[in-house]
C-alpha positions in Angstrom: -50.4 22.4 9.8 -53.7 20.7 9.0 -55.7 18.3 7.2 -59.2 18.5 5.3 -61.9 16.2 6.1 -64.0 16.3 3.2 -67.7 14.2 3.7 -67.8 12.6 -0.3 -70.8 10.2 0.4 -73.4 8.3 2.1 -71.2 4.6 1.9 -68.0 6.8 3.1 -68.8 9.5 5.3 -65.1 11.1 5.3 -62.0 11.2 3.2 -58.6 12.4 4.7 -56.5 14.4 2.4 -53.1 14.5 4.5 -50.8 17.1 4.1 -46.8 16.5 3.8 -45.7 18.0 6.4 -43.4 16.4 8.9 -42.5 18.4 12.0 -44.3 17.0 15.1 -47.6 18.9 14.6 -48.2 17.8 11.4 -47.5 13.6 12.7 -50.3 14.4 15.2 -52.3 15.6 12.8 -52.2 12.9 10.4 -52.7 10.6 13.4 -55.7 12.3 14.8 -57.0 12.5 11.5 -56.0 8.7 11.1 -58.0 7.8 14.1 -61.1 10.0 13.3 -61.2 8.3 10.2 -61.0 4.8 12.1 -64.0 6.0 14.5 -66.7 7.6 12.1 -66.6 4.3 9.1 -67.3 1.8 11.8 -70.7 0.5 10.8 -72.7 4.0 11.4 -75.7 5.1 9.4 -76.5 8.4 9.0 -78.9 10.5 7.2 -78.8 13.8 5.8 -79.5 15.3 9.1 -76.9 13.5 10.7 -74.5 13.9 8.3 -74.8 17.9 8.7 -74.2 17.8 12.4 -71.3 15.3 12.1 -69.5 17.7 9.9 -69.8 20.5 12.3 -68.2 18.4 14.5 -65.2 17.3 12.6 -65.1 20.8 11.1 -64.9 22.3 15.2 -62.5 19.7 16.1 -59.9 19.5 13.8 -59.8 23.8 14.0 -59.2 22.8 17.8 -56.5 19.6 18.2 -53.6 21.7 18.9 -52.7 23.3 22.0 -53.2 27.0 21.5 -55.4 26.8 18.8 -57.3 30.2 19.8 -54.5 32.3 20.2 -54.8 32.6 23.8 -53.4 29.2 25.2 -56.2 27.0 24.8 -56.1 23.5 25.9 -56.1 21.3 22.5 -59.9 19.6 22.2 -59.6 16.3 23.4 -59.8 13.2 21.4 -62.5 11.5 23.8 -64.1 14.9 24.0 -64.5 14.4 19.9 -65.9 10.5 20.6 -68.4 11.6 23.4 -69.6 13.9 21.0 -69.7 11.6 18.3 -71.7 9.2 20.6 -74.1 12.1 21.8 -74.7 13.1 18.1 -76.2 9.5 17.3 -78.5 9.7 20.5 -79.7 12.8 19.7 -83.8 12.1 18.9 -84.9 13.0 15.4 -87.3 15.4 16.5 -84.6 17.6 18.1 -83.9 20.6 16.6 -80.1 20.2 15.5 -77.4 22.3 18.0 -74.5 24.4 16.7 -71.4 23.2 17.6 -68.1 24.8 19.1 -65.5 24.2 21.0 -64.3 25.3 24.5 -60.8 26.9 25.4 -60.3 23.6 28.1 -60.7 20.8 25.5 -64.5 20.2 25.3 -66.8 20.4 22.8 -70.1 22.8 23.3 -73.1 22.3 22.0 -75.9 25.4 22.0 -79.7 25.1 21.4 -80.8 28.7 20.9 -84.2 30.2 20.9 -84.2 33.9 21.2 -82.1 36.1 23.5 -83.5 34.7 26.7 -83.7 31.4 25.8 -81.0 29.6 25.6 -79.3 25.5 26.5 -76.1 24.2 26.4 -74.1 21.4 27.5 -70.2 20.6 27.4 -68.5 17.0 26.6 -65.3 16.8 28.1 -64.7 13.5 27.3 -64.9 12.2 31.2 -68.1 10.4 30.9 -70.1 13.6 32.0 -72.3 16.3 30.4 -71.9 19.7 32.5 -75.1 21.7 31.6 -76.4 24.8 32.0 -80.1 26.7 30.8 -81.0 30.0 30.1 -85.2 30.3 30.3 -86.5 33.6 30.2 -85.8 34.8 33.9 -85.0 31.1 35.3 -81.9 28.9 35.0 -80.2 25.7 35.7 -77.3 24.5 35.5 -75.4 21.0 36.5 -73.4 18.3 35.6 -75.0 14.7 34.8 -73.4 11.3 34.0 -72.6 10.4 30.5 -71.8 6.8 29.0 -75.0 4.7 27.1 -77.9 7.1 26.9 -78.5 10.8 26.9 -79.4 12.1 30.8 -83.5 12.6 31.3 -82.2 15.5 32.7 -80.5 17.2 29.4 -83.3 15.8 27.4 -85.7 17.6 29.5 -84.5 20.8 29.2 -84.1 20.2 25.3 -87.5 20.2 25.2 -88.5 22.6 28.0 -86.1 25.1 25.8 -88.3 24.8 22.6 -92.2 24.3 24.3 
């Protein structure tokens, strides 16, 4: 069971294309993809940039929204994982270098900044209002969890940057 998210345009971001299906699956789908819908046209502008890291997004999630999805019993992404994320990706500063996106085997949504083999960031949303963290720089590390809700931590935008100076 799925659905395709397809982004058309700058005025409308995403079109649903349902499918017909009807067992229980395919109703969660079609309500996920209802409520993803509902979420992303409310009154956001987004640029080409944007717009590129949004689709990663919706692309990870929706390969993620059912328990299992991996093969190896995978906890279904969450759907406030998928709204953290959302929020994070508008926060993001516009002279960021754009992450890749993925998703985690316990319902969060990764995000990686890479720069070479020994130089590496990422954070997980979960959905819970926190950002767990954890850095890769040359021979030193960190790792941690900070608080989530109106602003991206100092913290994670700090090693952001530390990553690509």
């Amino acid at each position: 069971m799925s659905f395709a998210c397809i982004a058309t345009n700058y005025e409308n971001l995403l079109t649903i294309y349902p499918s017909n299906g009807y067992s229980k699956e395919a109703n969660e789908m079609s309500r996920i993809g209802n409520e993803m819908e509902s979420v992303l046209s409310k009154s956001m502008t987004f640029d080409i940039r944007y717009d590129n890291i949004l689709i990663s997004l919706i692309h990870a999630f929706s390969e993620s929204a059912l328990d299992n999805w991996d093969g190896y019993g995978a906890r279904a992404t969450t759907f406030n994982s998928f709204i953290d994320a959302s929020k994070f990706i508008k926060m993001i500063p516009p002279t960021f270098p754009i992450p890749e996106i993925d998703t985690e085997p316990n319902g969060g949504i990764l995000f990686e900044w890479r720069k070479g083999k020994k130089r590496i960031f990422s954070i997980i949303i979960e959905g819970d209002n926190n950002i767990t963290y954890a850095g890769l720089f040359g021979e030193n590390k960190t790792y941690g969890t900070e608080y989530f809700k109106n602003e991206i931590p100092k913290t994670i935008l700090e090693n952001i940057q530390r990553l690509f100076s």
